[in-house]
C-alpha positions as CSV (number, residue, x, y, z in Angstrom):
1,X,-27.3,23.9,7.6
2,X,-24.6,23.1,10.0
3,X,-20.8,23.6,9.9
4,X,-20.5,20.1,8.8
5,X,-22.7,20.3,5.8
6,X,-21.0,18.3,3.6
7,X,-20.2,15.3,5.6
8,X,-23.5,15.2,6.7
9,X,-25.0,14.9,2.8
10,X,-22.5,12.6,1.8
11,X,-23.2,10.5,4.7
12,X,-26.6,10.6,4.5
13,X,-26.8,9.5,0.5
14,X,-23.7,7.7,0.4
15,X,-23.0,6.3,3.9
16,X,-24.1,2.4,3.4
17,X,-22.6,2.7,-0.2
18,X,-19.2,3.6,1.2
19,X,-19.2,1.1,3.7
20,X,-20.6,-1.7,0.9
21,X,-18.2,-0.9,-1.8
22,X,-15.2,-0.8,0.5
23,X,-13.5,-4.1,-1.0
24,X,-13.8,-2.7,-4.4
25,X,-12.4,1.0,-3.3
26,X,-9.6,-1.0,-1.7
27,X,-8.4,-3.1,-4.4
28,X,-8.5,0.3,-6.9
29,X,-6.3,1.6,-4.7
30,X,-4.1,-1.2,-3.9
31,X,-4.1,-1.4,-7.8
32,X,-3.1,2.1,-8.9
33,X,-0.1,1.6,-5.8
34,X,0.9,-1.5,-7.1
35,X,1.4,-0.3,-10.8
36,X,3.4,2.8,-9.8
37,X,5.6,0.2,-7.1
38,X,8.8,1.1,-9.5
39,X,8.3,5.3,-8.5
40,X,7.0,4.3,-4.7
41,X,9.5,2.4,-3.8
42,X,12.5,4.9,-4.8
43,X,13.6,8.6,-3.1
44,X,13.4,10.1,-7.0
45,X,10.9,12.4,-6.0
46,X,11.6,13.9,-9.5
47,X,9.7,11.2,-11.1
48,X,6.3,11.3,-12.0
49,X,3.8,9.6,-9.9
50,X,0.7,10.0,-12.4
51,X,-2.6,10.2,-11.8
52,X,-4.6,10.7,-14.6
53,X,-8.5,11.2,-15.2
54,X,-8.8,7.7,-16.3
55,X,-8.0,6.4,-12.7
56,X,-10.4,9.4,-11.4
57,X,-13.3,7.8,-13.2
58,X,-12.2,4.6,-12.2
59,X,-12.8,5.7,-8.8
60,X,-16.0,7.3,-9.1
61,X,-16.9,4.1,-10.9
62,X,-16.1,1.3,-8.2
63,X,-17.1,3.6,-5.2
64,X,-20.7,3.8,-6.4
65,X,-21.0,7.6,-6.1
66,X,-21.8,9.9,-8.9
67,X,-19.3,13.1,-9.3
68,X,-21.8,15.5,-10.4
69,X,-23.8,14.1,-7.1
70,X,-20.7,16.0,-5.0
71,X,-20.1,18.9,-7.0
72,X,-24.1,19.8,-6.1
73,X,-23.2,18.9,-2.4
74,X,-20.3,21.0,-2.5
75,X,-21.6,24.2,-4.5
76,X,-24.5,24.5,-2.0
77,X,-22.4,24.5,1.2
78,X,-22.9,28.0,2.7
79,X,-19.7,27.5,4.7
80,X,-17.1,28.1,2.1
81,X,-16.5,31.1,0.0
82,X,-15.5,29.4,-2.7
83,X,-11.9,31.7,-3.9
84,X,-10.0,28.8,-5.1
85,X,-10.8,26.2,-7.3
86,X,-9.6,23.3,-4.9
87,X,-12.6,24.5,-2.6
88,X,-14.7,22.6,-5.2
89,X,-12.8,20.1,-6.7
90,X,-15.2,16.8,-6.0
91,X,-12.2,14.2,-5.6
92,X,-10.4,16.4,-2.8
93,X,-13.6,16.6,-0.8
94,X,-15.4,13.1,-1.4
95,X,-11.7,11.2,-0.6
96,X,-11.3,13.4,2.6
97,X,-15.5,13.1,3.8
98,X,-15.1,9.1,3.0
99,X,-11.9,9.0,5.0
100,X,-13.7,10.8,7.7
101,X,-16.7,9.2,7.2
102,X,-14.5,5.2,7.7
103,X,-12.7,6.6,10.9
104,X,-16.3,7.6,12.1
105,X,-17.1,4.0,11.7
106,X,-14.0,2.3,12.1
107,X,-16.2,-0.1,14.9
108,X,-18.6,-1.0,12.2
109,X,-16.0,-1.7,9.8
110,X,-14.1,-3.8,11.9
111,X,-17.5,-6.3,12.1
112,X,-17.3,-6.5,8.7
113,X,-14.3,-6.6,7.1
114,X,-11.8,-7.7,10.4
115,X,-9.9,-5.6,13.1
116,X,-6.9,-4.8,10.8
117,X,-8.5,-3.0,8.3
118,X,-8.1,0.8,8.6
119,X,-9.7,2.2,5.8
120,X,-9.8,5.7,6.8
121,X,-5.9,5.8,6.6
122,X,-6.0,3.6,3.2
123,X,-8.1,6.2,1.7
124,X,-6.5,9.5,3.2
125,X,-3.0,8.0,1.3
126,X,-5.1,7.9,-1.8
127,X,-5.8,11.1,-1.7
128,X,-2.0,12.3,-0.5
129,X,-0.8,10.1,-3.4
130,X,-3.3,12.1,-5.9
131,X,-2.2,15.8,-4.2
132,X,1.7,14.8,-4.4
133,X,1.3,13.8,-8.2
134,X,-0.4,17.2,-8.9
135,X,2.5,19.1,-7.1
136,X,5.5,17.1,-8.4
137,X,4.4,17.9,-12.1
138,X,4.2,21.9,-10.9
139,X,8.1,21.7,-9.2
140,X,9.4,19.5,-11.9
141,X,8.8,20.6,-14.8
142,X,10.7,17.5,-16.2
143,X,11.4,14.1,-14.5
144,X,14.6,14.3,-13.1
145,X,17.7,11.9,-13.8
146,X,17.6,9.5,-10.9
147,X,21.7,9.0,-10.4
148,X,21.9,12.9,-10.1
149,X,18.6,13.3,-7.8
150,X,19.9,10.4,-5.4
151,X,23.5,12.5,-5.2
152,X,21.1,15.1,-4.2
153,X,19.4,13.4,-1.3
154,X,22.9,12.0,-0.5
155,X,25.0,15.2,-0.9
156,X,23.4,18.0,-1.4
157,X,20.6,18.5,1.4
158,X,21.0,17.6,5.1
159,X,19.0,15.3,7.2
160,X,16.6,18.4,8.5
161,X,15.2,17.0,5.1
162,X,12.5,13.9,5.6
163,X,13.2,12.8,2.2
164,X,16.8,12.2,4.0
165,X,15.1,10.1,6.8
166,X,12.7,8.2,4.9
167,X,13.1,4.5,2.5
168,X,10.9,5.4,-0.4
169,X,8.3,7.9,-2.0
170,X,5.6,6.1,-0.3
171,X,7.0,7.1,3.1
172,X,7.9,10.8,2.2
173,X,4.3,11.1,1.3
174,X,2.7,9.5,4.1
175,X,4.9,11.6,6.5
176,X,3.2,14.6,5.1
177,X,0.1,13.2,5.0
178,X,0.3,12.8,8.7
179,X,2.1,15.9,9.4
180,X,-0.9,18.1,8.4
181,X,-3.0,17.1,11.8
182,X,-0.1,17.4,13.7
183,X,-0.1,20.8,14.0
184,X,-2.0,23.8,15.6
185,X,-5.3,23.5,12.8
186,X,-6.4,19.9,14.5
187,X,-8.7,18.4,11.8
188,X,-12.1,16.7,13.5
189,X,-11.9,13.3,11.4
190,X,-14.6,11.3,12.6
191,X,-17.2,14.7,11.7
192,X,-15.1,17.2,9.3
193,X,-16.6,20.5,8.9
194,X,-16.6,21.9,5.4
195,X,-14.0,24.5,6.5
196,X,-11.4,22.0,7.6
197,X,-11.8,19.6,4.3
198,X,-10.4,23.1,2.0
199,X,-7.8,23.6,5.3
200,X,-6.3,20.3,5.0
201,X,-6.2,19.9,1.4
202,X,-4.9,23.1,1.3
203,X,-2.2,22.7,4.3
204,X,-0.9,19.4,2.6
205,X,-0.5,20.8,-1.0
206,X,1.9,23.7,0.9
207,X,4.1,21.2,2.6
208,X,4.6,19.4,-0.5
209,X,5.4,22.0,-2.7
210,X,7.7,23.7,0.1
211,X,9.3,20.2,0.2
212,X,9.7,19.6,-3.4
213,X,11.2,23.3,-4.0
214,X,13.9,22.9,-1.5
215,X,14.7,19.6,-3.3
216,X,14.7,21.4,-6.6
217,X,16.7,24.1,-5.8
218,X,19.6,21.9,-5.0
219,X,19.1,18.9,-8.0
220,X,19.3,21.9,-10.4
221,X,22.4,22.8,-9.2
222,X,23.9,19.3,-9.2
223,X,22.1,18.9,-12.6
224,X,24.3,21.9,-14.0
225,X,27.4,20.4,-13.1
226,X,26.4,16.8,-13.7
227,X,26.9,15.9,-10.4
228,X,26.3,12.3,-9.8
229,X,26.7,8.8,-7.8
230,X,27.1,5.3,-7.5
231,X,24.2,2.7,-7.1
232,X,24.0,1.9,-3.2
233,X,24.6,-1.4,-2.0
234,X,22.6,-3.3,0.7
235,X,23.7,-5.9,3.2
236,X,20.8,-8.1,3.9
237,X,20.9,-9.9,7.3
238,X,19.4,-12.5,9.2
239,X,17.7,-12.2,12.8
240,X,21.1,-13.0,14.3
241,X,22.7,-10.1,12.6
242,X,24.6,-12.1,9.8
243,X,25.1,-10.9,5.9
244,X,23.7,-13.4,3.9
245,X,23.5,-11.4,0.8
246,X,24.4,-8.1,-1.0
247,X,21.8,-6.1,-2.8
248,X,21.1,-2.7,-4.7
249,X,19.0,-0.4,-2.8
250,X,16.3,-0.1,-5.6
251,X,16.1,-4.1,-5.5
252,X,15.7,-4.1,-1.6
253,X,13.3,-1.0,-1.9
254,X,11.3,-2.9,-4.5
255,X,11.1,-5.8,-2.3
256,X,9.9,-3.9,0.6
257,X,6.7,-1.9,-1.0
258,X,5.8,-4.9,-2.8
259,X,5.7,-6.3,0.5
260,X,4.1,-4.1,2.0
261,X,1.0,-3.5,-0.8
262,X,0.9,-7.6,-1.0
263,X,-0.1,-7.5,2.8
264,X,-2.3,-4.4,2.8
265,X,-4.2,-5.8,0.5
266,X,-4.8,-9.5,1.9
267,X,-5.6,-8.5,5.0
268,X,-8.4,-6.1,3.5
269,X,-9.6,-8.7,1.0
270,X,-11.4,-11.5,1.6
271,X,-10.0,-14.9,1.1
272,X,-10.4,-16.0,-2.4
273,X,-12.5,-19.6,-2.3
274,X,-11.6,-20.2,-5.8
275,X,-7.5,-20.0,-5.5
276,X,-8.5,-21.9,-1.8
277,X,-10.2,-24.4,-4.1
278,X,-7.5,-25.1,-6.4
279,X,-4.4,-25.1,-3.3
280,X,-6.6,-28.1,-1.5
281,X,-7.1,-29.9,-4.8
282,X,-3.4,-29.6,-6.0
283,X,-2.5,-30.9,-1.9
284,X,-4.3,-34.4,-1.5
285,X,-7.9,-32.8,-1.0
286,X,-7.4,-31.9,2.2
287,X,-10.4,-30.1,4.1
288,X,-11.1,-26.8,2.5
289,X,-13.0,-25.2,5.5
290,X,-10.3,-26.1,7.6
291,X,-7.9,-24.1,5.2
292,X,-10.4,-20.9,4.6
293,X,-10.6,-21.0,9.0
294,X,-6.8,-21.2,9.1
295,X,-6.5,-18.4,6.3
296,X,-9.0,-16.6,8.4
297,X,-6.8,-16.6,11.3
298,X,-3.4,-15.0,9.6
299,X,-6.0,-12.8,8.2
300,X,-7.6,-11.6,11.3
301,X,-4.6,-11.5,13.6
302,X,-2.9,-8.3,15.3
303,X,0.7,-9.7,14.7
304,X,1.8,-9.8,10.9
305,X,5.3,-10.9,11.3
306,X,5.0,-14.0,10.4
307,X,3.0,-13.5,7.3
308,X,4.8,-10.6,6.6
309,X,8.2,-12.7,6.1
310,X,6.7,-15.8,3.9
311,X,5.4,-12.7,1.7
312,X,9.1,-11.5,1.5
313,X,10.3,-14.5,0.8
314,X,8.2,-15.5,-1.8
315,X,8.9,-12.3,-3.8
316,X,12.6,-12.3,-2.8
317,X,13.3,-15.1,-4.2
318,X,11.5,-14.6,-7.1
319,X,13.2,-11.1,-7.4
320,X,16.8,-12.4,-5.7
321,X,16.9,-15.8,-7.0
322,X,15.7,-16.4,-10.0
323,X,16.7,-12.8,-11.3
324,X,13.2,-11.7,-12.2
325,X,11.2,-8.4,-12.4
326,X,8.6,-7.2,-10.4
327,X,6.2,-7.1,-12.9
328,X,6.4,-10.7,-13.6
329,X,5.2,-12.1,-10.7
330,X,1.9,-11.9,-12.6
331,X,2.7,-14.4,-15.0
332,X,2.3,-18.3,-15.5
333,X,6.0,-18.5,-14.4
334,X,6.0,-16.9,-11.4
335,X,2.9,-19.2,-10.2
336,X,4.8,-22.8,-11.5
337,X,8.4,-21.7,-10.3
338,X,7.2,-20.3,-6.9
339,X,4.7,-23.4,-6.4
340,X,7.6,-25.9,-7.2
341,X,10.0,-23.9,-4.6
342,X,8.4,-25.2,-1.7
343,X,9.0,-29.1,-2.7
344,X,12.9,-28.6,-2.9
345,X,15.2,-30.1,-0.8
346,X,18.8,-30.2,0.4
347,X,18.5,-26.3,-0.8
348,X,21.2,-23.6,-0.2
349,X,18.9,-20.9,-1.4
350,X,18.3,-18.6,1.8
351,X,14.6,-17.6,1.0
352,X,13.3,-21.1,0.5
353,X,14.8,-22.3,3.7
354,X,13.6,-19.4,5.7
355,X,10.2,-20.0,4.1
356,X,9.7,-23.7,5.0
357,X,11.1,-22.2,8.6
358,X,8.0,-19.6,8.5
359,X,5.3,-21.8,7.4
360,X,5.6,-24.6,9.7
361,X,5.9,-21.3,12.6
362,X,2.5,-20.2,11.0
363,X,0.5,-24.0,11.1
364,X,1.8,-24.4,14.9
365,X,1.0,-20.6,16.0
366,X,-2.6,-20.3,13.9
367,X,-3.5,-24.1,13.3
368,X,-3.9,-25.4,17.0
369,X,-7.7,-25.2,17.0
370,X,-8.7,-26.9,13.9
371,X,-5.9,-29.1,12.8
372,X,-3.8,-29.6,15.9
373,X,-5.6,-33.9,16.0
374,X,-4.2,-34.2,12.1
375,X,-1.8,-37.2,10.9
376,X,1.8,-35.5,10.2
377,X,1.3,-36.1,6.4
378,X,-1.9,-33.8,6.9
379,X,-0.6,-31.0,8.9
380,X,2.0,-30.9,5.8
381,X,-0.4,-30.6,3.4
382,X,-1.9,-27.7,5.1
383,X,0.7,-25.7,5.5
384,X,1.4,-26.5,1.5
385,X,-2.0,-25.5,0.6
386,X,-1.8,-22.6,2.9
387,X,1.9,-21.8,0.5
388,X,0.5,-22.1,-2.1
389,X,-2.9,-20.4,-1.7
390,X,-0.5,-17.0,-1.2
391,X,1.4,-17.7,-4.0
392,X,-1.8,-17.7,-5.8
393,X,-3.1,-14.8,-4.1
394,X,-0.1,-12.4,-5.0
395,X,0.3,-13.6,-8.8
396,X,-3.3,-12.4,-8.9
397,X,-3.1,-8.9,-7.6
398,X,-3.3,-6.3,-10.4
């Protein structure tokens, strides 16, 4: 029995079944980020991010791999002495071994599921999103009123504070989540002893509770003498540097990490041939394997900027635009209103004309090799179909 005991069991038992059921690990994830979006995408680090034991079994469900299984695997380790109970706790050690286990394999991965997926990283923010919610509930006893925690962040602590430094909740936890390996204690990710799993676990619980007590202290001073502030406003710009509009922070925060999950989790999945099925039918018929190559190629590639802005301006002017809520973009609405959007003219709206901008960009830069010979009329049903696959695509996301 090596140092490495418990990555080497899991490994051994679980290894294919990780690798296997990594599409349905990722979209549970991408689903329990999407549904807290509201609490990620602010600095209210006095609001709960919960994660209860329903989304625990959910976990153990879709991954393939029996909790009992690990507890066994973790009790009979001879290289921990087993003081606290985080030692044990299954979740802690299967999320940290899987994430090991992905980096381990990252090249094998890549074959599979494309060069941009990084599910080692995916999977170690799972488990820093699970940590923070245990530790928030410990500090803050209640959830704390967001006007007088954002005078807090504003007023009350400087900008030696990360929570100062960083856009959202999503960010303040990921710098910690990185922050643990950055130190002295190096943690071995591609083959993680059983020492190091309780050392990291253990090293990123103290940084968020030291974190979230130094934010306390101060929001329960404010809080005593109701100590408040205004909403913050946003200029949004275009590449040249222009205003164009003015919005609140939460809207432009909201904007942002829906963005940002959207595009995680496309370029993770693979492409849905039923939602490619309908875009071709609804846009003259046009060659469906053309389209799933074409999809394949934003997919796959290294540079997201492109994609990354259609995405934005699909949901901004859902959000912007038409006034609507985050939530909604599940709906029948969002899918008949955003579809329609790209067949209006003569439009003053900023997002649609940046769109129709970004698409035609995205048919010329990843189109050239299998639709470069097509008619005019053609090339613009592609890049419809290829507008309104997305469209589809993001209304479907839990």
């Amino acid at each position: 029995m090596g140092s490495n005991y418990i990555f080497d069991c899991i490994s051994e038992k679980y290894g294919e079944i990780m690798i296997q059921n990594f599409p349905k690990i990722a979209n549970h994830i991408s689903e329990f980020i999407n549904k807290r979006a509201d609490i990620l995408q602010t600095r209210n680090v006095g609001k709960r991010l919960l994660y209860t034991k329903t989304q625990e079994n959910e976990f153990f469900e879709v991954s393939g791999i029996d909790r009992d299984e690990i507890v066994k695997i973790v009790s009979s380790s001879p290289n921990i002495p087993y003081k606290y109970q985080d030692e044990k706790e299954p979740l802690y050690n299967i999320l940290l071994v899987m994430s090991s286990f992905y980096e381990a394999h990252q090249k094998d991965m890549e074959k599979i599921y494309g060069t941009r997926v990084k599910a080692f990283y995916f999977v170690r923010m799972y488990l820093a999103m699970r940590i923070y919610s245990i530790c928030q509930r410990q500090i803050f006893k209640y959830e704390a009123d967001e006007k007088i925690m954002e005078y807090t962040i504003n007023n009350s602590i400087n900008n030696k504070f990360i929570i100062t430094k960083v856009e959202n909740l999503y960010k303040f936890i990921e710098y910690h989540m990185e922050g643990v390996n950055n130190g002295k204690n190096v943690v071995d990710f591609k083959y993680i002893k059983d020492t190091e799993i309780y050392k990291y676990n253990s090293d990123l619980i103290h940084r968020f509770k030291e974190a979230l007590k130094q934010i306390y202290k101060r929001f329960k001073v404010n809080h005593e003498e109701k100590k408040t502030t205004i909403t913050e406003q946003i200029q949004l710009q275009n590449e040249e540097g222009k205003t164009y509009m003015t919005v609140t922070a939460s809207v432009s925060n909201t904007i942002e990490i829906k963005c940002a999950t959207i595009l995680q989790s496309f370029i993770q999945d693979g492409i849905k041939y039923n939602l490619v099925n309908i875009a071709c039918k609804k846009c003259n018929n046009i060659s469906r394997e053309k389209t799933i190559m074409l999809l394949n190629s934003i997919k796959n590639s290294k540079d997201n900027k492109l994609l990354t802005a259609i995405i934005k301006d699909v949901i901004s002017y859902w959000i912007i635009s038409l006034k609507q809520s985050v939530e909604s973009i599940h709906s029948m609405n969002f899918i008949k209103k955003c579809s329609s959007a790209y067949s209006i003219s003569n439009t003053y709206d900023v997002f649609i004309s940046d769109l129709k901008i970004r698409l035609s960009d995205i048919i010329i830069n990843y189109g050239s090799d299998y639709i470069d010979t097509e008619k005019k009329t053609t090339l613009n049903s592609f890049k419809q179909a290829v507008y309104l696959y997305l469209v589809f695509y993001i209304s479907s996301l839990e």
